[in-house]
VEXDREN-2710 file (C-alpha; in Angstrom, 1 decimal):
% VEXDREN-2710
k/r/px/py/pz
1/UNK/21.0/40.7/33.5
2/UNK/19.8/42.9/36.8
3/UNK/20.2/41.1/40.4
4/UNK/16.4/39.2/40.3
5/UNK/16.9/37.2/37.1
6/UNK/20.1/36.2/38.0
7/UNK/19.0/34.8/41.5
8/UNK/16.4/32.8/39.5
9/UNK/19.1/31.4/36.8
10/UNK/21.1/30.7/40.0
11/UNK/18.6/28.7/41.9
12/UNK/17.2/26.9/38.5
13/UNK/20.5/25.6/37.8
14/UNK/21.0/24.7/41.9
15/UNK/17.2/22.9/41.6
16/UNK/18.4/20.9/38.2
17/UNK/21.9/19.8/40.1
18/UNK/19.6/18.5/42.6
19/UNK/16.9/16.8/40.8
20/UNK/20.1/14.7/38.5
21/UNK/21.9/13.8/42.1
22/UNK/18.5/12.5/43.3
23/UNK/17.9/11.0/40.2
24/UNK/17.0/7.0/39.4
25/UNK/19.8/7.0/36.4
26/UNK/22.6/9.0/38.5
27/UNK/22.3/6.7/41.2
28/UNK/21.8/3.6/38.8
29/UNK/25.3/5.4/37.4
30/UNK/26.8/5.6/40.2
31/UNK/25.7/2.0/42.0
32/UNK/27.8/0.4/39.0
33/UNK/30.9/2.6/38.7
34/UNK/31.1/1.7/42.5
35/UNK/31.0/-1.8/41.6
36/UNK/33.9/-1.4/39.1
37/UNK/35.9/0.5/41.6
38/UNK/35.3/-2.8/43.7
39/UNK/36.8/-5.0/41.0
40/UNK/39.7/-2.7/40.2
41/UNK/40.4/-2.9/44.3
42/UNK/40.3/-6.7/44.1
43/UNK/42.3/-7.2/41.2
44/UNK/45.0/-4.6/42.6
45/UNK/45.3/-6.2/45.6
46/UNK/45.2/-9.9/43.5
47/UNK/48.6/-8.4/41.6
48/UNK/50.2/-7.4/44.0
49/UNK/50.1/-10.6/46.3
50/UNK/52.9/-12.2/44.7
51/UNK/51.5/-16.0/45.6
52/UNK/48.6/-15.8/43.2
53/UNK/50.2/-13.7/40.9
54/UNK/51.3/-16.7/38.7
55/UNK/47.8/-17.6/39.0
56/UNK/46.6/-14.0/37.3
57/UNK/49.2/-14.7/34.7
58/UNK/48.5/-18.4/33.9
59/UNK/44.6/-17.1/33.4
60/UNK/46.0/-13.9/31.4
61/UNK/47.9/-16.3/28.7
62/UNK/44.8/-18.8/29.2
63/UNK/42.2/-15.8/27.9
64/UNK/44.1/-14.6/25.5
65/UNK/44.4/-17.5/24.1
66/UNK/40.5/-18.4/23.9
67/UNK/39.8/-14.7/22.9
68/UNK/41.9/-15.1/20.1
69/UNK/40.2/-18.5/19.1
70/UNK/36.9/-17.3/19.4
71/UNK/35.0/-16.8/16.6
72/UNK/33.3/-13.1/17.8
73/UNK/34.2/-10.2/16.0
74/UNK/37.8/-9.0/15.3
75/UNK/37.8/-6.0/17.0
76/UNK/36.1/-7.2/20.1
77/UNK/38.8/-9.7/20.6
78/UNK/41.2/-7.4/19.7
79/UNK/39.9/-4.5/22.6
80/UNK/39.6/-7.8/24.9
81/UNK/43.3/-8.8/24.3
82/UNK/44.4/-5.0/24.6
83/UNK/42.4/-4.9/28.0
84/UNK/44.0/-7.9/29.2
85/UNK/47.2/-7.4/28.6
86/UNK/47.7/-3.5/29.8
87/UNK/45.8/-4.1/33.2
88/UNK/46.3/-7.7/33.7
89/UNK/44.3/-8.3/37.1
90/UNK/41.2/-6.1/36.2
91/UNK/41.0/-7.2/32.8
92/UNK/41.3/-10.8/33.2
93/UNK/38.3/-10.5/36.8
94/UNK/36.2/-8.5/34.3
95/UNK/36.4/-10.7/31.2
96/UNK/35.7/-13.8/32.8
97/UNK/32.7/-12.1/35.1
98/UNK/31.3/-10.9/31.6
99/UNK/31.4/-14.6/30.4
100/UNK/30.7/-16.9/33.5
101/UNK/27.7/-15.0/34.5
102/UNK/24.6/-17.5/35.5
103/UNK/22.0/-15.1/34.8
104/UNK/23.4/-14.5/31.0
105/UNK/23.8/-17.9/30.2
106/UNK/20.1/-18.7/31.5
107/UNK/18.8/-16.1/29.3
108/UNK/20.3/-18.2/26.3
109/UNK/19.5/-21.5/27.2
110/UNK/15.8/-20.5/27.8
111/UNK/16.0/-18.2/24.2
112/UNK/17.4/-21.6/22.9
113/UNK/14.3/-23.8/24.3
114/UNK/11.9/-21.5/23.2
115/UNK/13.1/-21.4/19.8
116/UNK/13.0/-25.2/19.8
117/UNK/9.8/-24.7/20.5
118/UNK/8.9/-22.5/18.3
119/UNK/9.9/-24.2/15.1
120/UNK/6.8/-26.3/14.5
121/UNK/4.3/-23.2/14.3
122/UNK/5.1/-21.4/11.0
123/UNK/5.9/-23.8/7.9
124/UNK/7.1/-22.5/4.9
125/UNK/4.9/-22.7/1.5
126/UNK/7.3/-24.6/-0.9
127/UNK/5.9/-23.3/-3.9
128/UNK/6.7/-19.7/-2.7
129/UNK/10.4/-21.0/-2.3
130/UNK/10.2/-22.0/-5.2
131/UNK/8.9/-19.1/-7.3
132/UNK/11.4/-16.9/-5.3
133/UNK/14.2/-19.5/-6.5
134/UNK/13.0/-18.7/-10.5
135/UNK/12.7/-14.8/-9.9
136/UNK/16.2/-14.5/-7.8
137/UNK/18.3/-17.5/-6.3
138/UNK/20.1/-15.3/-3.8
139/UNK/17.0/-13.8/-2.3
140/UNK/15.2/-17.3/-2.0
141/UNK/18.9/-18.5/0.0
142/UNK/18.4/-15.7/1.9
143/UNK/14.9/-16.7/2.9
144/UNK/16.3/-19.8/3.9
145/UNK/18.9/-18.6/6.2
146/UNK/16.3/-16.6/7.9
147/UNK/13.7/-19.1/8.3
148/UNK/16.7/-21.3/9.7
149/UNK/18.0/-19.3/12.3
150/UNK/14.5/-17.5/13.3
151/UNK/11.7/-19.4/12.7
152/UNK/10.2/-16.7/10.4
153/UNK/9.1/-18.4/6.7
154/UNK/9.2/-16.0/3.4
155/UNK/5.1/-14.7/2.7
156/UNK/3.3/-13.4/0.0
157/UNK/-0.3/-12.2/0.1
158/UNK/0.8/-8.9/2.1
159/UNK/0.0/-5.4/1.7
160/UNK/2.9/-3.1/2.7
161/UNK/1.9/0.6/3.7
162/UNK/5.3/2.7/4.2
163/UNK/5.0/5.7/6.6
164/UNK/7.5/8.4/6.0
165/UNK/7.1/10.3/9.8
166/UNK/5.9/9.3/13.1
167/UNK/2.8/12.0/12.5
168/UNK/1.8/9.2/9.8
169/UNK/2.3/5.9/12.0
170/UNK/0.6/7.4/14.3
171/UNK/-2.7/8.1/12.5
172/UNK/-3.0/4.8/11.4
173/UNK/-1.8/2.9/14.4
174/UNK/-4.9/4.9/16.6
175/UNK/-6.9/3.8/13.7
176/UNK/-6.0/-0.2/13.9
177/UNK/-5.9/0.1/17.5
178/UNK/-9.6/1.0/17.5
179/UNK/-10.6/-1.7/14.9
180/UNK/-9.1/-4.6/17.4
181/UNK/-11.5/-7.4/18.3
182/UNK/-9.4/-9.6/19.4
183/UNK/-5.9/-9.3/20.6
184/UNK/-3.5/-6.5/20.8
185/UNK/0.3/-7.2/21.4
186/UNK/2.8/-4.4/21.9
187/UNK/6.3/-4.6/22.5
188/UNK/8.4/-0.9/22.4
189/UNK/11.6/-0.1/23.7
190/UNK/10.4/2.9/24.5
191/UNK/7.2/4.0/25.8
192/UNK/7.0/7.5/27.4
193/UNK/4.3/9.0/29.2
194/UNK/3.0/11.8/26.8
195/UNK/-0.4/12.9/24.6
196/UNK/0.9/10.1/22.1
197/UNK/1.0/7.0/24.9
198/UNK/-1.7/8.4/27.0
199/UNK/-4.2/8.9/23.6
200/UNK/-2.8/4.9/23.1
201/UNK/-3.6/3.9/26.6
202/UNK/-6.9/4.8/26.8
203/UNK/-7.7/2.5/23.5
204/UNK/-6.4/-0.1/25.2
205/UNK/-7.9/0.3/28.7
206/UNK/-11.4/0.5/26.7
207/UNK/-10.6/-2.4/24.4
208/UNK/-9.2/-4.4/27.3
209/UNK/-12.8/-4.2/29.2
210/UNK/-14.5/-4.4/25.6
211/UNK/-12.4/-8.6/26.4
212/UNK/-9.7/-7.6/24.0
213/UNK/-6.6/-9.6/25.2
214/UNK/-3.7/-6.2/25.4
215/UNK/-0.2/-7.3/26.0
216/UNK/2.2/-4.6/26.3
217/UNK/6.0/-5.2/26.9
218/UNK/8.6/-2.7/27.5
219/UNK/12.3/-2.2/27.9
220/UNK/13.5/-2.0/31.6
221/UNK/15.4/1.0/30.7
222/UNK/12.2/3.1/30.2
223/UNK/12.0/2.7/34.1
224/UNK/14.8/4.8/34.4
225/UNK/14.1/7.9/32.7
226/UNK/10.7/7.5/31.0
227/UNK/8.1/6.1/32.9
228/UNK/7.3/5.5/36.9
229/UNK/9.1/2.4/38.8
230/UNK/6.5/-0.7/38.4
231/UNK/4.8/1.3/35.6
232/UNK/3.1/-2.3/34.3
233/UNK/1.1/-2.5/37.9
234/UNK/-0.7/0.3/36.6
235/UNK/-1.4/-1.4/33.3
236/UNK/-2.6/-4.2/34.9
237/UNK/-4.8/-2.8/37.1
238/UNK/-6.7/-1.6/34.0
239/UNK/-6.8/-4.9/32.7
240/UNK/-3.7/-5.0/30.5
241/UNK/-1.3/-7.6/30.6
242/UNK/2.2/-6.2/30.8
243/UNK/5.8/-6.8/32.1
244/UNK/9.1/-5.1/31.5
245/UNK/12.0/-7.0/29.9
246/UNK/15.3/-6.9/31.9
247/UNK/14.1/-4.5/34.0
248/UNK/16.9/-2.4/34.7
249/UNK/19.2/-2.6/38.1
250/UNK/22.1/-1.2/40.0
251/UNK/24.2/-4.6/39.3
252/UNK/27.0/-4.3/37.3
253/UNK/25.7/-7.5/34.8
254/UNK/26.2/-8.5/31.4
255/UNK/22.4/-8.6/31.0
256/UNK/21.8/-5.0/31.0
257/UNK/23.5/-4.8/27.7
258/UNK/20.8/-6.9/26.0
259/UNK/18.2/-4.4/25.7
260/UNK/14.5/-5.4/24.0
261/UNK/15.1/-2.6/21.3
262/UNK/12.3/-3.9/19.1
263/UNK/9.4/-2.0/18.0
264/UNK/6.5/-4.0/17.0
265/UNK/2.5/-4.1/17.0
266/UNK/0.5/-6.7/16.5
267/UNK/-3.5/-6.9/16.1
268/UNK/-5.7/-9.4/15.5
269/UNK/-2.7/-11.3/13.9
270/UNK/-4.2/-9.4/10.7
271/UNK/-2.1/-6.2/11.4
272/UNK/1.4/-5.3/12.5
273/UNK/3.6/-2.7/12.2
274/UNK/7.5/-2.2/12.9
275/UNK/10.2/0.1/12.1
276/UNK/12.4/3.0/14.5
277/UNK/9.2/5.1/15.9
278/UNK/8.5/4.2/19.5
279/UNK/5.8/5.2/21.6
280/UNK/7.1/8.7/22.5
281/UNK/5.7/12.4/22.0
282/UNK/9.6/13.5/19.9
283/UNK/8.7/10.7/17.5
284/UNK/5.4/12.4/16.7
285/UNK/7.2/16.0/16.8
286/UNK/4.9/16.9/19.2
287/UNK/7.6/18.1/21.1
288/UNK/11.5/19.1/19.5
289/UNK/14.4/17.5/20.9
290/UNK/17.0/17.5/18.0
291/UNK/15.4/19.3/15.4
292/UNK/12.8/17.8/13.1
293/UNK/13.0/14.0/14.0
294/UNK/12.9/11.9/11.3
295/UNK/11.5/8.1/11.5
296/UNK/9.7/5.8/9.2
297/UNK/8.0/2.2/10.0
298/UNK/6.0/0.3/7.9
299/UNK/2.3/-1.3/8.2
300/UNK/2.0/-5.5/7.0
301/UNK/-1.8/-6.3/6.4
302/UNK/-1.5/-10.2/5.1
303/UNK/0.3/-13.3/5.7
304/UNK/3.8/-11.6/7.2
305/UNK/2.1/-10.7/10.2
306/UNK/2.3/-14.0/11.5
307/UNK/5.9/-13.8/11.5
308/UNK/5.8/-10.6/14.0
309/UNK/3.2/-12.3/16.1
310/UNK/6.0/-14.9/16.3
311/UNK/8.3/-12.6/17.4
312/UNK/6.2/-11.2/20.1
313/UNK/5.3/-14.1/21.9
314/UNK/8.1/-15.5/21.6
315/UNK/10.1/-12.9/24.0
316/UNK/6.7/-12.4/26.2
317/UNK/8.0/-16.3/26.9
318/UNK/11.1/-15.1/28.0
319/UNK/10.2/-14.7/31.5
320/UNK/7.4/-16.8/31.6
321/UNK/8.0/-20.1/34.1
322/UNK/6.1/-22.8/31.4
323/UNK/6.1/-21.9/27.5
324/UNK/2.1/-21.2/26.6
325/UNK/0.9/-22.5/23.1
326/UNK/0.8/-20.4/20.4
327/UNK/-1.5/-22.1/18.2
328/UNK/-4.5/-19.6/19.0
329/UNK/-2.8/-16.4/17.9
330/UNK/-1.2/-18.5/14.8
331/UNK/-3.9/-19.9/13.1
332/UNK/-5.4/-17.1/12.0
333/UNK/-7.8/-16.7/8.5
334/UNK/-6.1/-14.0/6.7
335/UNK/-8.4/-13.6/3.1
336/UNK/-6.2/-13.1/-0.3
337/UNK/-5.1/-9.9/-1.0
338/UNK/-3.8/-10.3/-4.8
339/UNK/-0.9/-12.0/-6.2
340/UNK/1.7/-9.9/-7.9
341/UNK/2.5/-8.2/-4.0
342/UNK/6.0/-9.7/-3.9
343/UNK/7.7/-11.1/-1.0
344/UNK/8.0/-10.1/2.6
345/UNK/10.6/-11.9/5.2
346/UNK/9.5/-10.8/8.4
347/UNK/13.0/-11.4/10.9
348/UNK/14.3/-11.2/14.5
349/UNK/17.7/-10.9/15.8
350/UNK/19.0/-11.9/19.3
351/UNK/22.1/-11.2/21.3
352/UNK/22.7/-14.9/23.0
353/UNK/22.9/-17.0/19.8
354/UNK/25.8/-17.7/17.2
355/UNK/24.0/-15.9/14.1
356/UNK/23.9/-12.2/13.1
357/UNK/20.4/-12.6/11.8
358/UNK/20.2/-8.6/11.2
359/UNK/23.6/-8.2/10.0
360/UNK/23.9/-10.5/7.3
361/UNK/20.6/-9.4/5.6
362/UNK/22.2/-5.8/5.7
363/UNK/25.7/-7.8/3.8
364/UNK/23.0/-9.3/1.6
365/UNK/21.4/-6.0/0.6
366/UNK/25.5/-4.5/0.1
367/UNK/26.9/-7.6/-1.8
368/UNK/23.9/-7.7/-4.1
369/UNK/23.4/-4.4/-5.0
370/UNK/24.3/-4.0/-8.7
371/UNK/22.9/0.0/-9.4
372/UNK/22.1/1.6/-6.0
373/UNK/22.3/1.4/-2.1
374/UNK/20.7/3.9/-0.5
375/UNK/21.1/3.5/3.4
376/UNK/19.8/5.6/6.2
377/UNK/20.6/5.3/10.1
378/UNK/21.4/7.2/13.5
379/UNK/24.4/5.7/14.2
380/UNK/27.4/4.4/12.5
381/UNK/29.7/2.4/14.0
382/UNK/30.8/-0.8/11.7
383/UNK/32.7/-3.9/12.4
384/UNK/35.6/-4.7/9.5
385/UNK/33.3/-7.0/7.3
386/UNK/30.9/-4.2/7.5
387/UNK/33.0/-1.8/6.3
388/UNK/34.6/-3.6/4.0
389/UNK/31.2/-5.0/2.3
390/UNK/30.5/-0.6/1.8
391/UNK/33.6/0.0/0.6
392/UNK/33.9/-3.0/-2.0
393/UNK/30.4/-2.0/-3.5
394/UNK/31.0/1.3/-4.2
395/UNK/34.9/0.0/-5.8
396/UNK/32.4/-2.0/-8.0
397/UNK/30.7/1.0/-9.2
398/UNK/27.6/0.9/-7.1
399/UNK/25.9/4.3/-6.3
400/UNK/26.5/3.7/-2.1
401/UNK/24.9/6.7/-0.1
402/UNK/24.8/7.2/3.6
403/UNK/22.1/9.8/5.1
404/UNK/23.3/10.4/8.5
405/UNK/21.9/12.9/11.5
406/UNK/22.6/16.6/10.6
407/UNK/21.8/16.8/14.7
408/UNK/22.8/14.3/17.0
409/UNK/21.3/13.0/19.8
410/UNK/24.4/11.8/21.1
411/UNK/27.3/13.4/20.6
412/UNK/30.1/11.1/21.1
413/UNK/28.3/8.7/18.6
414/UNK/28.4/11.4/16.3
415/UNK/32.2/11.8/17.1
416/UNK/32.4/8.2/16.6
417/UNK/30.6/8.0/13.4
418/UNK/33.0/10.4/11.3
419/UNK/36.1/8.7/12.0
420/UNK/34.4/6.5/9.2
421/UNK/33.4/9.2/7.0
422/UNK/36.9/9.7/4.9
423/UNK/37.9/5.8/4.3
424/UNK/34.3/5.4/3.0
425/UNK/34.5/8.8/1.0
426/UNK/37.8/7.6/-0.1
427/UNK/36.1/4.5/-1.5
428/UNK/33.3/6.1/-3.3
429/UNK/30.6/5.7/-0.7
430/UNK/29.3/9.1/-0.5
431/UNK/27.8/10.3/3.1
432/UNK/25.1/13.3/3.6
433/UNK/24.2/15.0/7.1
434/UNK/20.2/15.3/7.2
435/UNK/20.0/19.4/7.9
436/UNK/16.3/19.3/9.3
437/UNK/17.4/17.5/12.3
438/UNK/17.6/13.6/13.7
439/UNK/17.5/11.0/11.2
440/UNK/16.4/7.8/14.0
441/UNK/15.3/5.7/10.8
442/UNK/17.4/2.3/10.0
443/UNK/16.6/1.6/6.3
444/UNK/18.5/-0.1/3.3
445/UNK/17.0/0.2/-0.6
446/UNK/19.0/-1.0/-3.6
447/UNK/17.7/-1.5/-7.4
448/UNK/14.4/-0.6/-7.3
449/UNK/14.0/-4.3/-5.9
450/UNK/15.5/-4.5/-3.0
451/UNK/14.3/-2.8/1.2
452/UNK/14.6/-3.4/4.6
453/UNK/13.1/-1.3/7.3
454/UNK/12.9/-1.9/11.2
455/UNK/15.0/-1.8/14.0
456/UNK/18.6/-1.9/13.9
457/UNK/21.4/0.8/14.1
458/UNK/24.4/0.2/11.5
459/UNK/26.4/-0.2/15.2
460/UNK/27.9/-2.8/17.8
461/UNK/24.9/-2.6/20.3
462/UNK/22.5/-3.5/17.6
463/UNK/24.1/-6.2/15.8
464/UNK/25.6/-7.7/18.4
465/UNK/24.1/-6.7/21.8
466/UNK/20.4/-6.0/21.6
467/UNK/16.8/-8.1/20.6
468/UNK/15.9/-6.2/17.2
469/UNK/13.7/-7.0/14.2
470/UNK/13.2/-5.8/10.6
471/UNK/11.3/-6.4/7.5
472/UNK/12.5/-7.6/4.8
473/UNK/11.1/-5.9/1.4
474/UNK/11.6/-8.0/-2.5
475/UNK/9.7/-6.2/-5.4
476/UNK/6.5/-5.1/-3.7
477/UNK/5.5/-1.7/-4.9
478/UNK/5.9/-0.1/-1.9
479/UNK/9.8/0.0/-2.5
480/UNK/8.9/2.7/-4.9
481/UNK/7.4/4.7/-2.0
482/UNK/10.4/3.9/-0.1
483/UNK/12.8/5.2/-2.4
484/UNK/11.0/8.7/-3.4
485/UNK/10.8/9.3/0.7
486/UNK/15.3/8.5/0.7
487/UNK/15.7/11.1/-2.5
488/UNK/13.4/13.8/-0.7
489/UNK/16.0/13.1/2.5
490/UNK/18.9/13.7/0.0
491/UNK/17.2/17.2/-1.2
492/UNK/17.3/18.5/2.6
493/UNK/21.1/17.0/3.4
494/UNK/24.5/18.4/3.1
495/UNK/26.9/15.9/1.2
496/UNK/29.9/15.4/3.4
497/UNK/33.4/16.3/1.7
498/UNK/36.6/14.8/2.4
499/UNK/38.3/18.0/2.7
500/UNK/35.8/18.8/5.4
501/UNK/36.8/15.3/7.3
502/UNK/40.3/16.2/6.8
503/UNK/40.1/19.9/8.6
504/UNK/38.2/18.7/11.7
505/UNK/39.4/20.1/14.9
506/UNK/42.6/18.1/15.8
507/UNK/41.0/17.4/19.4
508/UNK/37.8/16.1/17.4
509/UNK/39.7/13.7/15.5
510/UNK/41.3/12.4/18.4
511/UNK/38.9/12.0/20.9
512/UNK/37.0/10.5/18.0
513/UNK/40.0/7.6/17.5
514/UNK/40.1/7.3/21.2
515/UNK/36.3/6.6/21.2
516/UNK/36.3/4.2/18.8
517/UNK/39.2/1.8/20.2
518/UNK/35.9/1.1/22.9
519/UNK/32.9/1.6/20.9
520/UNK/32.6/-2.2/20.7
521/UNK/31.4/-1.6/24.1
522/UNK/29.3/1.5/23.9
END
């Protein structure tokens, strides 16, 4: 490389040092490790002052105690407990600041009230119950559960349309979009400035002075790294109403780990989609990140929708001083489609309350499985009932297949990930890598019968941490569409061996253990 190119290379790298130690996320990044190096002073200083060291102690045995009572996940308590016991000050100062924390347990109890709230709007039809109940007991209990802990009734008269790419989504979201006449409600984790968002923008400026009501709500983590500080002022200036959920900031809280990682689109209460894409030019492949990303969503045209207008409104409420009425976007004339559609159980999940909403429809899907479970996600990172769900289907003879990422986004998730891959190999539960590139879809298919697509990782942050949603999918057609799009995945993956598990790196394996005795937390 002669002298000039090299001064070039030199000062790039120089300019891209600067522009990350000037950057919103390293100094986000660094506000809170300051404010952990702050604890770890306090709690130092705590042990070593012998007259309130029997006061650390008493509070160690007292946390222990109520950790091991608790009724969160095994391996939670068990890092807790671990982290307690080895650094006994800091440990004990962080895990009660993660559970006494005001702003955290306000976010429940308004989540809590508007849920109350909510419970009157959508009333199940009991002769769909009871038709479900005839066809298949478990899935009509399911439906049950869900409507109990969300709100969100089982519906018929729905059209699914299943899109196998963000290239597809997108065509038909623009189309929708332009079809609006009356409301438009968009709530993305991501949303990134781009020819996909701006192209989606300027629908929604136009429709919003057309008297369109336009809602859009994002994730306060996009104001890190994808979109300008106080980004919704600019929406509203067009006319658009919009906010940002737990907008993110340099305070080391328990409420940034509660991240709005929903995707869902509402219009007219007629339309809605859901699934992994978010509003970002990679999900389009517009522009190439991790190789070909791969991400599928689904279109509802029918009764469901209501349950995702639900949804919506329901966290655009979060923040909102008085509760509005729902009733307008609710009552909504949606003309019969046909009647042999089957049955869709639109469904949210939430961080603050007792249930595992998105978890246990996964368990449902794993436990009633009888041929095949075909399963798709970015991540894995399972609790033990998880795991142990996998594993017992595929002892029963169950055809259990895992497509994974053959590129990661994130590499210590990756690392993470195949610490799993030889107990579940072991088991039966075979695992492929997706060659192309970045499999971001989170899908389940069994029998033929049997789907769920939306929103949530097969890991901690998803099914314990973060606001998701999915669909729920019971002999509708489009299951057939779902299942041809998994088998072309499994034509372009590499099936994962147990001797290749076996001769990892050494260093691989191990920082891969070490990784997952936190992951809980990651």
């Amino acid at each position: 490389m002669d002298k000039t190119k090299l001064d070039k290379t030199k000062n790039k790298g120089k300019k891209g040092i600067a522009t990350f130690l000037f950057s919103r996320i390293f100094i986000f990044g660094l506000m809170i490790i300051i404010q952990i190096l702050f604890f770890w002073a306090v709690a130092y200083n705590v042990v070593l002052d012998k007259s309130v060291s029997y006061v650390v102690t008493l509070l160690q045995v007292l946390s222990v105690v109520y950790i091991v009572s608790d009724k969160s996940d095994p391996t939670m308590k068990l890092i807790w407990v671990i982290f307690i016991v080895v650094v006994p000050g800091f440990g004990v100062l962080m895990y009660l600041y993660t559970k006494l924390q005001p702003g955290s347990i306000k976010l429940r109890k308004k989540i809590e009230h508007i849920d109350l709230k909510s419970q009157r709007y959508l009333q199940p039809e009991q002769q769909i119950y009871n038709d479900l109940q005839i066809q298949d007991k478990q899935v009509s209990m399911l439906a049950k559960y869900v409507y109990d802990y969300t709100g969100c009734p089982v519906y018929k008269n729905t059209d699914v349309s299943y899109f196998s790419c963000g290239e597809e989504k997108y065509t038909a979201l623009i189309e929708e979009l332009e079809n609006a006449t009356d409301f438009i409600f968009m709530e993305y984790f991501i949303i990134q400035q781009g020819k996909v968002w701006d192209s989606v923008l300027n629908i929604l400026e136009r429709k919003a002075k057309e008297g369109v009501e336009v809602r859009v709500m994002y994730d306060g983590l996009c104001s890190l790294t994808k979109l300008p500080v106080g980004y919704y002022k600019k929406l509203r200036q067009m006319g658009i109403k919009s906010k940002t959920f737990a907008p993110a900031r340099p305070f080391f809280t328990t409420e940034q780990n509660n991240r709005d990682h929903r995707k869902i689109l509402v219009i007219d209460g007629k339309v809605a989609f859901t699934g992994g894409i978010n509003l970002a030019d990679e999900y389009m492949n517009l522009v190439e990140k991790f190789g070909y990303w791969k991400d599928t969503a689904v279109m509802l045209k029918g009764d469901a929708v209501k349950s995702y207008t639900l949804l919506f409104l329901q966290m655009w409420n979060v923040t909102e001083r008085t509760i509005g009425n729902f009733d307008r976007y609710l009552d909504i004339k949606i003309p019969k489609i046909y009647d042999d559609n089957g049955y869709i159980i639109g469904y949210g999940d939430e961080p603050v309350g007792k249930e595992r909403v998105g978890e246990s429809v996964y368990l449902h899907m794993i436990n009633t499985a009888n041929r095949y479970l075909h399963i798709v996600t970015p991540y894995l990172i399972l609790d033990n009932v998880m795991m142990s769900a996998l594993k017992f289907a595929a002892k029963r003879g169950v055809d259990v297949k895992i497509v994974m990422p053959g590129i990661p986004d994130k590499p210590y998730a990756y690392c993470i990930a195949r610490t799993y891959y030889s107990e579940l190999i072991e088991a039966g539960v075979e695992i492929y890598e997706y060659t192309p590139g970045f499999t971001h879809a989170k899908m389940f298919i069994s029998d033929d019968e049997k789907a769920t697509v939306g929103t949530i990782n097969l890991d901690y942050r998803s099914l314990y941490l973060h606001f998701e949603n999915g669909c729920f999918i019971y002999k509708n057609n489009v299951i057939y569409d779902i299942e041809a799009d998994y088998e072309n995945m499994l034509a372009v993956s590499k099936k994962v061996s147990l001797i290749e598990c076996r001769n990892r790196p050494l260093w691989y394996k191990v920082c891969g253990k070490l990784l997952r005795l936190i992951s809980p937390l990651m």
